[in-house]
C-alpha positions in Angstrom: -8.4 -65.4 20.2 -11.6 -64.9 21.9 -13.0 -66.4 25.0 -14.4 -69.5 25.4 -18.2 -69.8 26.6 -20.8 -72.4 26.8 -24.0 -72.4 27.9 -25.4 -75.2 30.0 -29.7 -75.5 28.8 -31.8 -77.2 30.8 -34.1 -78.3 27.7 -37.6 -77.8 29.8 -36.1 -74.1 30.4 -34.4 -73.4 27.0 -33.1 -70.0 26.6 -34.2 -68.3 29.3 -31.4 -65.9 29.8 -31.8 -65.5 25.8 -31.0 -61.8 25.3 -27.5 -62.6 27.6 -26.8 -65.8 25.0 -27.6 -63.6 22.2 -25.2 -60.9 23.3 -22.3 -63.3 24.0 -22.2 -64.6 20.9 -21.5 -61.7 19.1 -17.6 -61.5 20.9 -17.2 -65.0 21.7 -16.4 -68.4 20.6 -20.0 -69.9 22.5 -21.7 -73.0 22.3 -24.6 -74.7 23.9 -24.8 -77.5 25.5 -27.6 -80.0 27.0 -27.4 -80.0 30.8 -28.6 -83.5 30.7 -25.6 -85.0 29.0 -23.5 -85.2 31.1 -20.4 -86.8 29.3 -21.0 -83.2 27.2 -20.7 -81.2 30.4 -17.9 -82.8 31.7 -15.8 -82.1 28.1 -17.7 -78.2 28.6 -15.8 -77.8 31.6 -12.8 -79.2 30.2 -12.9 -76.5 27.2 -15.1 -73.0 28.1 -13.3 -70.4 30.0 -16.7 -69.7 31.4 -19.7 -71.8 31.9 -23.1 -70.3 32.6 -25.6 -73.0 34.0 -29.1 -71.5 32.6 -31.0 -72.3 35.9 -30.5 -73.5 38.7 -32.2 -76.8 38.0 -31.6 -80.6 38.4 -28.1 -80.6 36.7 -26.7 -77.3 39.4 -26.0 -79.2 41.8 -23.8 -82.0 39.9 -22.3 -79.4 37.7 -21.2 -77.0 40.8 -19.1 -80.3 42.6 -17.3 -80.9 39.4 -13.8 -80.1 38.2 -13.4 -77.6 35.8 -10.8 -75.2 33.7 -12.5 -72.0 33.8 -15.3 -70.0 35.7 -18.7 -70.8 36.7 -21.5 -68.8 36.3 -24.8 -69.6 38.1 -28.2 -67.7 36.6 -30.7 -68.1 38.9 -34.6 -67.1 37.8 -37.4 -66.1 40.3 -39.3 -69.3 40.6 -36.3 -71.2 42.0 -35.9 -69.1 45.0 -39.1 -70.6 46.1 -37.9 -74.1 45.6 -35.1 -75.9 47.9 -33.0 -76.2 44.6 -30.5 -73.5 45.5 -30.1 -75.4 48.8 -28.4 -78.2 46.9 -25.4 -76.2 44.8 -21.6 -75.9 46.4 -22.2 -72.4 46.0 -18.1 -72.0 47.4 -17.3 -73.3 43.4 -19.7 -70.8 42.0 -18.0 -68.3 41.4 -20.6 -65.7 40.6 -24.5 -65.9 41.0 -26.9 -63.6 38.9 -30.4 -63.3 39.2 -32.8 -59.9 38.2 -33.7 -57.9 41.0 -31.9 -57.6 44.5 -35.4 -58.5 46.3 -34.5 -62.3 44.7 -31.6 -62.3 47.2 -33.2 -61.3 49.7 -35.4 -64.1 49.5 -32.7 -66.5 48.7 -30.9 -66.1 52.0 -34.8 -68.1 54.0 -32.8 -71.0 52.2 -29.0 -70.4 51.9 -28.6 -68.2 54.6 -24.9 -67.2 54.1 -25.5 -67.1 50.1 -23.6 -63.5 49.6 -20.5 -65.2 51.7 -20.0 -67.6 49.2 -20.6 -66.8 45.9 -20.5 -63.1 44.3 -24.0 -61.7 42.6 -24.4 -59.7 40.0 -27.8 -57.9 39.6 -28.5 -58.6 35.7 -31.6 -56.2 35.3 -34.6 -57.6 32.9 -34.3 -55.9 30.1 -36.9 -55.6 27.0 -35.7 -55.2 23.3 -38.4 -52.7 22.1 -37.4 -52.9 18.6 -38.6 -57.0 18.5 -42.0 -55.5 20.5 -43.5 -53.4 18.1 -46.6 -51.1 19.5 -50.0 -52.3 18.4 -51.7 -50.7 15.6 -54.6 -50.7 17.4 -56.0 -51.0 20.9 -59.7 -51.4 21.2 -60.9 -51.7 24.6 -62.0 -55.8 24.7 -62.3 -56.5 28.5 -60.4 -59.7 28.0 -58.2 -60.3 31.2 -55.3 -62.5 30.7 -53.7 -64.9 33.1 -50.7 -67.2 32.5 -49.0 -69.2 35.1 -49.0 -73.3 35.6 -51.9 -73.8 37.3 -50.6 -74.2 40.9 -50.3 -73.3 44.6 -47.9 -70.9 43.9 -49.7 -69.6 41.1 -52.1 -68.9 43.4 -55.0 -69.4 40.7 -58.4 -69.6 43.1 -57.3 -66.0 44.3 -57.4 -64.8 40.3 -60.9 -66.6 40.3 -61.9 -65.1 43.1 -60.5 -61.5 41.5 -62.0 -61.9 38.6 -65.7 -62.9 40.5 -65.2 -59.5 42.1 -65.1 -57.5 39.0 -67.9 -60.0 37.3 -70.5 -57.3 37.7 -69.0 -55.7 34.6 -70.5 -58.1 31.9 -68.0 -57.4 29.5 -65.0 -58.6 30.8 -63.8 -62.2 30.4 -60.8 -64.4 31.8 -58.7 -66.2 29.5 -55.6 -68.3 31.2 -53.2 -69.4 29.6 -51.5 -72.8 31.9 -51.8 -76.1 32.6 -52.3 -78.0 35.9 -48.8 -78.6 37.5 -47.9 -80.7 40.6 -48.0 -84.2 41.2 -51.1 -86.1 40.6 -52.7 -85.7 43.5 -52.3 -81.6 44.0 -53.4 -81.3 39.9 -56.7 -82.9 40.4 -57.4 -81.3 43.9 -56.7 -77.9 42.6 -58.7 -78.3 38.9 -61.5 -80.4 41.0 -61.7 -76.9 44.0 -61.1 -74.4 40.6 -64.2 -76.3 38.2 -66.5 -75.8 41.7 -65.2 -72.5 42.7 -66.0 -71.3 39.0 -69.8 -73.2 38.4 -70.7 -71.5 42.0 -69.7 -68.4 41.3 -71.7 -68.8 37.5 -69.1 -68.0 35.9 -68.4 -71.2 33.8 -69.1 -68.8 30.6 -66.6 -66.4 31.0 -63.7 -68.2 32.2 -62.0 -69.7 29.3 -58.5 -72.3 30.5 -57.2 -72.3 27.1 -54.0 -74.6 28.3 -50.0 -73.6 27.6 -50.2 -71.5 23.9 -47.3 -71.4 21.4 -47.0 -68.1 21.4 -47.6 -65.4 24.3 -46.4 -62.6 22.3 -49.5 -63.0 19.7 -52.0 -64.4 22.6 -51.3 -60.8 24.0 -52.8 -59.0 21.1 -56.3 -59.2 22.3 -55.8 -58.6 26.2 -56.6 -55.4 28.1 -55.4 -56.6 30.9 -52.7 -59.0 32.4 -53.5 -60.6 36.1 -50.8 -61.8 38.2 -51.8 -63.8 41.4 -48.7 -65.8 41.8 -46.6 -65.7 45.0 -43.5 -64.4 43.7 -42.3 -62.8 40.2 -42.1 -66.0 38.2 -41.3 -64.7 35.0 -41.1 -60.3 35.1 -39.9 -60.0 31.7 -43.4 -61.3 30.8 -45.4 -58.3 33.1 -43.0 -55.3 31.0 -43.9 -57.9 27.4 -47.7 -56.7 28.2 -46.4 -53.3 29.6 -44.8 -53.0 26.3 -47.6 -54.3 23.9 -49.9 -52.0 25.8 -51.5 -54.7 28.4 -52.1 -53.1 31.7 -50.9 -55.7 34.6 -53.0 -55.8 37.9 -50.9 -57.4 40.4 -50.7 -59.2 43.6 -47.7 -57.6 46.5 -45.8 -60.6 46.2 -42.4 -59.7 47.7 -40.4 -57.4 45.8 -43.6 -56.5 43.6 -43.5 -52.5 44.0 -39.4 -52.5 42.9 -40.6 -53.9 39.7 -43.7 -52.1 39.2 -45.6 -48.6 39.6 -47.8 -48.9 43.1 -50.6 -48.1 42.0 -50.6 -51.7 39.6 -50.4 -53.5 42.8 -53.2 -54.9 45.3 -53.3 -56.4 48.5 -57.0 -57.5 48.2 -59.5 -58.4 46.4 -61.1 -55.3 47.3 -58.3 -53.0 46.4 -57.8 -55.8 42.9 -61.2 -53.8 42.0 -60.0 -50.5 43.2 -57.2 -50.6 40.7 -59.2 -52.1 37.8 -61.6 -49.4 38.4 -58.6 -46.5 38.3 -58.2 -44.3 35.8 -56.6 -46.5 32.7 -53.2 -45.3 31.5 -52.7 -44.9 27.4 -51.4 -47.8 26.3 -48.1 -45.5 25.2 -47.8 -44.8 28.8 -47.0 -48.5 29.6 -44.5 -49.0 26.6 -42.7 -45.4 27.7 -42.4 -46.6 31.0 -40.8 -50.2 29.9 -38.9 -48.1 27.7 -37.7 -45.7 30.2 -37.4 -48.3 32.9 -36.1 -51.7 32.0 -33.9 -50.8 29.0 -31.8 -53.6 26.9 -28.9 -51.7 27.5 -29.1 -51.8 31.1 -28.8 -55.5 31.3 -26.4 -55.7 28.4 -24.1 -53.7 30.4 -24.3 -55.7 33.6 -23.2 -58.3 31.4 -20.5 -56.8 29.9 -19.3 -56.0 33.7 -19.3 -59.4 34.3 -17.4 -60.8 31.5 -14.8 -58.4 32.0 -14.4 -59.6 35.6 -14.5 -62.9 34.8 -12.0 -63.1 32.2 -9.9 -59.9 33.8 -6.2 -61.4 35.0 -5.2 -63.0 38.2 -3.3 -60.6 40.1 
């Protein structure tokens, strides 16, 4: 009889760890379960011989204090390190923690200082299924710049503004972004009320185009040359190799970790080096899909996973 797994989905954050669910299912007897039903996740942890808790959201902390049959699997994504969530979990009834990239650890212990103590991680690399991201059939230079984050502090949007202003002298480049205002009331309208002035004084009300969250990232992609990343920290990197791989040529701010995930010379410190690396010699388009080939493979992370289980599940001795 095969293992039983259940996934714990935060509905906002639905999926994330997608390829890992999709994988799992194939050997085991898995369900998924709304974290936010909480007579559900109680009968989850009655039942599933493993438990992954997709995020390390609201229902973490509840989930991590309660009684259960089998073992508990935290999967933390980049955002959350920069939040106090982690702070909240008994991470001594975790019993394994998995996030992308060792730098996210690193970052972890400003907030759970004896984190590796208490909980064993497991490095589950991003990994991108070439065959569902097929190459374009063409790539015509368009001089649109993408940008897709909530519109935040963290996203750090008036430095992609002021990025973009920089390289403005070029008339045929545009910014599209692809977000929404995030915060509580007060931090959306100061930040879209700072943006709308930064933008009409810089005269550039024509060229910058907020087009809002879009259904599909994968097909907004199809026009972009480039891909701008401002934020703070990696928010989602699986979404930097989805433009490496669809030909999309990130430019990127050194948030920390930013050169383990990425070639240097995608990466600026200022707004004067931003333009330096726009201005660089472009790489083929096939260059940036070889190297999200060569670099983050499927495999990779399916393998971590497979590591995993069989620890998990392997015998007490």
């Amino acid at each position: 009889m095969s293992a039983k797994v259940v996934f714990l989905m935060q509905e906002k954050w639905h999926r994330a760890y997608d390829s890992i669910y999709d994988h799992l299912e194939k050997d085991f007897d898995l369900r998924c379960v709304p974290g936010t039903d909480m007579d559900a996740v109680v009968g989850a942890l009655e039942w599933a011989d493993v438990v992954f808790l997709d995020c390390v959201q609201d229902v973490a902390a509840a989930v991590s204090c309660l009684p259960r049959r089998g073992k508990l699997v935290a999967l933390l994504r980049g955002f959350e390190v920069h939040t106090t969530l982690a702070t909240v979990v008994n991470w001594d009834n975790v019993d394994a923690l998995c996030v992308t990239s060792s730098y996210l650890v690193d970052l972890l212990r400003f907030t759970v200082s004896d984190i590796a103590s208490r909980v064993d991680i497991h490095i589950l690399p991003t990994g991108i299924d070439m065959d569902h991201v097929p190459p374009r059939e063409r790539f015509d230079p368009t001089g649109k710049m993408g940008f897709v984050n909530d519109l935040c502090y963290f996203a750090n949007y008036p430095l992609a503004l002021q990025c973009f202003a920089a390289a403005s002298f070029d008339p045929g480049l545009s910014l599209h972004v692809a977000g929404e205002y995030a915060g509580n009331e007060r931090e959306r309208m100061e930040l879209a009320l700072y943006s709308d002035n930064l933008i009409a004084s810089m005269g550039l009300s024509n060229r910058i185009h907020v087009e809002g969250k879009v259904r599909s990232l994968f097909h907004w992609l199809e026009d972009k040359e480039f891909f701008l990343h401002t934020a703070c920290g990696a928010t989602s990197d699986d979404l930097l190799y989805l433009a490496m791989a669809r030909g999309v040529r990130p430019i990127v701010h050194h948030f920390p970790g930013a050169t383990d995930l990425l070639p240097q010379e995608l990466v600026f410190d200022t707004v004067d080096q931003f333009r330096n690396v726009l201005d660089a010699v472009r790489p083929f388009p096939s260059e940036l899909r070889d190297y999200v080939a060569e670099s983050r493979p499927l495999s990779v992370r399916l393998a971590a996973v497979d590591r995993l289980m069989e620890g998990l599940l392997a015998p007490s001795p």
